[in-house]
C-alpha positions as CSV (number, residue, x, y, z in Angstrom):
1,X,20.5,28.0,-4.2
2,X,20.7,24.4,-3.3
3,X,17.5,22.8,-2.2
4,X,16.2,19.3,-1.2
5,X,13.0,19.2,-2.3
6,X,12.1,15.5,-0.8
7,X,12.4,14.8,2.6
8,X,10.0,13.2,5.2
9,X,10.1,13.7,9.2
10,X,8.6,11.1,11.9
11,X,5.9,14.1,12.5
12,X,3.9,13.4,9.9
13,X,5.5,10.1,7.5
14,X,5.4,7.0,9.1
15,X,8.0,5.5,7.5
16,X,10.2,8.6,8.6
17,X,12.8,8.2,11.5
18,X,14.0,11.5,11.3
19,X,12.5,14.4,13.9
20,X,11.9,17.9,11.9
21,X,14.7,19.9,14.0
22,X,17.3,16.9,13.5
23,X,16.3,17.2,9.7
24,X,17.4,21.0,9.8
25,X,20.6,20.4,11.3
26,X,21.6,17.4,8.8
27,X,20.7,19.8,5.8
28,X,23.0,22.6,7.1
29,X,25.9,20.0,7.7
30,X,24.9,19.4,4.3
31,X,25.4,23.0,2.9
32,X,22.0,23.2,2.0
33,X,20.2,27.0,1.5
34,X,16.9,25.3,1.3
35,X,14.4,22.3,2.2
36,X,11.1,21.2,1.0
37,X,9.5,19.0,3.1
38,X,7.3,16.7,1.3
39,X,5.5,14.2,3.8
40,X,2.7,11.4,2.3
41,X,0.2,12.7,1.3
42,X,0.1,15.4,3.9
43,X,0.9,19.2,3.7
44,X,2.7,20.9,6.5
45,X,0.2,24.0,7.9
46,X,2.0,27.3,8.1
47,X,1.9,27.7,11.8
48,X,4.1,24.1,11.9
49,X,6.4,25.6,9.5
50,X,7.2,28.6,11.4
51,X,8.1,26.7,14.5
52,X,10.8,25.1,11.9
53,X,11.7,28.8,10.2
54,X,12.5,30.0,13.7
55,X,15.2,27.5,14.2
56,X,17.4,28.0,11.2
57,X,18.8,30.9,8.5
58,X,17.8,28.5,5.6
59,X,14.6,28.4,3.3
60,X,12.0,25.9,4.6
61,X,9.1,25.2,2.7
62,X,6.2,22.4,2.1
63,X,4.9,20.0,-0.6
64,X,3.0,17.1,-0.8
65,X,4.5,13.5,-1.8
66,X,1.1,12.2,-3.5
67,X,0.8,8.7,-3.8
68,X,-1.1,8.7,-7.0
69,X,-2.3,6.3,-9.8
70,X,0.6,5.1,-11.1
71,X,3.3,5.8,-8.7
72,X,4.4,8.8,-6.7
73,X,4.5,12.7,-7.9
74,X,6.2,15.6,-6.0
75,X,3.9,18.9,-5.8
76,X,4.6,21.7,-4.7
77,X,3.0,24.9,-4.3
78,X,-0.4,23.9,-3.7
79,X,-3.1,25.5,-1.1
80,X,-5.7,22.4,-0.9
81,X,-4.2,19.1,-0.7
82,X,-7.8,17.4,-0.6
83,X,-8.0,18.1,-4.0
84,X,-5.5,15.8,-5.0
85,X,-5.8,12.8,-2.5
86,X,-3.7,9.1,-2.5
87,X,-5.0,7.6,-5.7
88,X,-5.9,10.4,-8.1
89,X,-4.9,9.2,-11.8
90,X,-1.3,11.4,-12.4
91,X,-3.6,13.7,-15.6
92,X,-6.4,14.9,-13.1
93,X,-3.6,15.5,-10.6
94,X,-1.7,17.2,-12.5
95,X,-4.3,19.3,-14.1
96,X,-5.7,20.3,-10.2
97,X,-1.8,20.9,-9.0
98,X,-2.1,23.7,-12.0
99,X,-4.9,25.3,-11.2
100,X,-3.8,25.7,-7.7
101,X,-0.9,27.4,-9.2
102,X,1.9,24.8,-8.2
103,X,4.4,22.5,-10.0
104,X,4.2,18.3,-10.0
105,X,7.2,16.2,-10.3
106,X,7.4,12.6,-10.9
107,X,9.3,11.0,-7.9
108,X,12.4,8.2,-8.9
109,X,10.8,7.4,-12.4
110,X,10.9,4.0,-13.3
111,X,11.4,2.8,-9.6
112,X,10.0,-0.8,-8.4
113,X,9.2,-1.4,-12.5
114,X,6.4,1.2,-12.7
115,X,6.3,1.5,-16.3
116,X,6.4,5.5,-16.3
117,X,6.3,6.8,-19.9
118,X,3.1,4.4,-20.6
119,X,1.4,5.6,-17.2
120,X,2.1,9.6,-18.4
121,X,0.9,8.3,-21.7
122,X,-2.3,6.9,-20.9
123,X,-3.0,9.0,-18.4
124,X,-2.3,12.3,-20.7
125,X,-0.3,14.1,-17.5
126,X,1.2,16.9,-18.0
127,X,4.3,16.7,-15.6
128,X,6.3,19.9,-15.1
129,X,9.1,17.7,-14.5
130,X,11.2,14.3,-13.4
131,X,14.0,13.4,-10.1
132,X,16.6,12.4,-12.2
133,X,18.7,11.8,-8.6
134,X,18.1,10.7,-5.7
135,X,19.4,8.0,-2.7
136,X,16.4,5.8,-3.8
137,X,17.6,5.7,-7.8
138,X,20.5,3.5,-8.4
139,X,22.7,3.6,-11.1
140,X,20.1,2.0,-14.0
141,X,17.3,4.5,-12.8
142,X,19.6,7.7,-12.9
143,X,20.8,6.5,-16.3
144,X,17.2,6.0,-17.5
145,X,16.3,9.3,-16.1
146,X,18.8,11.3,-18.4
147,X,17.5,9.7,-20.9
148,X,14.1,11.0,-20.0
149,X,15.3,14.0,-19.8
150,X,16.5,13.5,-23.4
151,X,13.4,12.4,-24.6
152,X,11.1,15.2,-22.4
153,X,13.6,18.4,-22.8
154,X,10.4,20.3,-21.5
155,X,10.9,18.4,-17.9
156,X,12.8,20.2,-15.6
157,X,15.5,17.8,-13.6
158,X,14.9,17.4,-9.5
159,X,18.2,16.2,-7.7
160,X,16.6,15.1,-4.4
161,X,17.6,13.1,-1.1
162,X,13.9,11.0,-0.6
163,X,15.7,11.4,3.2
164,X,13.8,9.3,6.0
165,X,16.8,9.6,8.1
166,X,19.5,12.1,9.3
167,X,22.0,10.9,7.4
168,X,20.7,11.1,3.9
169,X,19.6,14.6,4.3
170,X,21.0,16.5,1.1
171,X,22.8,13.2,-0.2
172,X,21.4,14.6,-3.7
173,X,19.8,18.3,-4.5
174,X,18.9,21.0,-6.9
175,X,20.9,23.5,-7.7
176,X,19.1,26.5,-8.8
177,X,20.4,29.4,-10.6
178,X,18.1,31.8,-9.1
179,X,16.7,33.0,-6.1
180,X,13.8,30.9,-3.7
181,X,12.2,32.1,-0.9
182,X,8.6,31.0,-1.7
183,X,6.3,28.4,-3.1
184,X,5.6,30.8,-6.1
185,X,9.5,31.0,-6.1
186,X,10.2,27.1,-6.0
187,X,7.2,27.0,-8.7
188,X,8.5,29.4,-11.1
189,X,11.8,28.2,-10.7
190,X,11.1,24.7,-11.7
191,X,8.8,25.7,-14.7
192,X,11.5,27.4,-16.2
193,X,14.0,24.7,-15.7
194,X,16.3,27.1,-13.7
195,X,17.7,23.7,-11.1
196,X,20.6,21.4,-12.1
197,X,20.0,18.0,-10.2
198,X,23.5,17.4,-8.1
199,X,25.2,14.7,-6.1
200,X,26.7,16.2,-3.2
201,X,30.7,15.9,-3.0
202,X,29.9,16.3,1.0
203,X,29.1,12.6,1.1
204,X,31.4,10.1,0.6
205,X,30.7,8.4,-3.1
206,X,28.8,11.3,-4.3
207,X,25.3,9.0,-3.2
């Protein structure tokens, strides 16, 4: 199944252009099955995402785009996003995402010269896995990803769109070799490394 797993809407990112329903249509153009919406530091509530479920066939889920110590992790799966608010040092947040049962994923590694392997380092966080694609990675910071993965062969590799428009809306995914319809279904699946990060050929230059 092929998922974007980070994308932010004008309802709740600030820095988002792109209204919820518009995002939905943009990621079936896209030949999406799936999106994760991952807002700053804010979790959808399940009454906002069946408003979104009603209006489309594909899987629509929530995570959380934490803006932590030492740059920005994905989580997903989590119940209580107070318990890892903007600023928590990237170990404690990843120990809290665990116990909650969820998944955290470092967003576009590297990015803006955040020195990323000293920050999991010193911080002793145990990530469950890296984007190695994304619209906001360029061709040094995909590179530097694969060799991440290289390094890390216990991270599992997020292809994702970081979309705060229309138009980048599944520029990049996950392709997962196994079913999702849940968060214990997206968690699962990224623990066990089960997604391939893709460009999509839809777009012209592969992002």
């Amino acid at each position: 199944m092929k998922f974007d797993l980070h994308l932010h809407t004008s309802r709740h990112s600030p820095d988002s252009v792109t209204d919820p329903f518009d995002l939905l249509r943009a990621a079936e153009r896209a030949g999406l099955d799936g999106v994760v919406l991952t807002e700053h530091d804010y979790l959808w509530e399940e009454r906002e995402l069946a408003e979104l479920r009603a209006a489309t066939k594909m899987v629509v889920l929530a995570g959380v785009e934490v803006a932590g110590r030492g740059g920005d992790v994905l989580v997903y799966g989590i119940t209580d996003p107070f318990r890892v608010p903007k600023g928590t040092g990237w170990g404690e947040l990843c120990r809290e995402v665990h116990r909650q049962g969820g998944a955290a994923v470092a967003a576009h590694p590297n990015r803006w010269g955040q020195p990323f392997e000293k920050v999991v380092r010193d911080s002793r966080a145990e990530l469950d896995g890296i984007e190695v694609l994304s619209n906001n990675m360029d061709d040094d910071l995909r590179a530097r990803a694969a060799d991440l993965l290289v390094k890390y062969p216990h991270f599992a590799q997020l292809g994702n769109s970081d979309s705060h428009a229309p138009e980048t809306v599944g520029v990049c995914y996950t392709d997962f070799g196994c079913e999702i319809r849940s968060n214990a279904d997206l968690v699962r699946a990224i623990r066990e490394r089960r997604g391939v990060a893709r460009a999509n050929p839809r777009f012209a230059g592969g992002a």
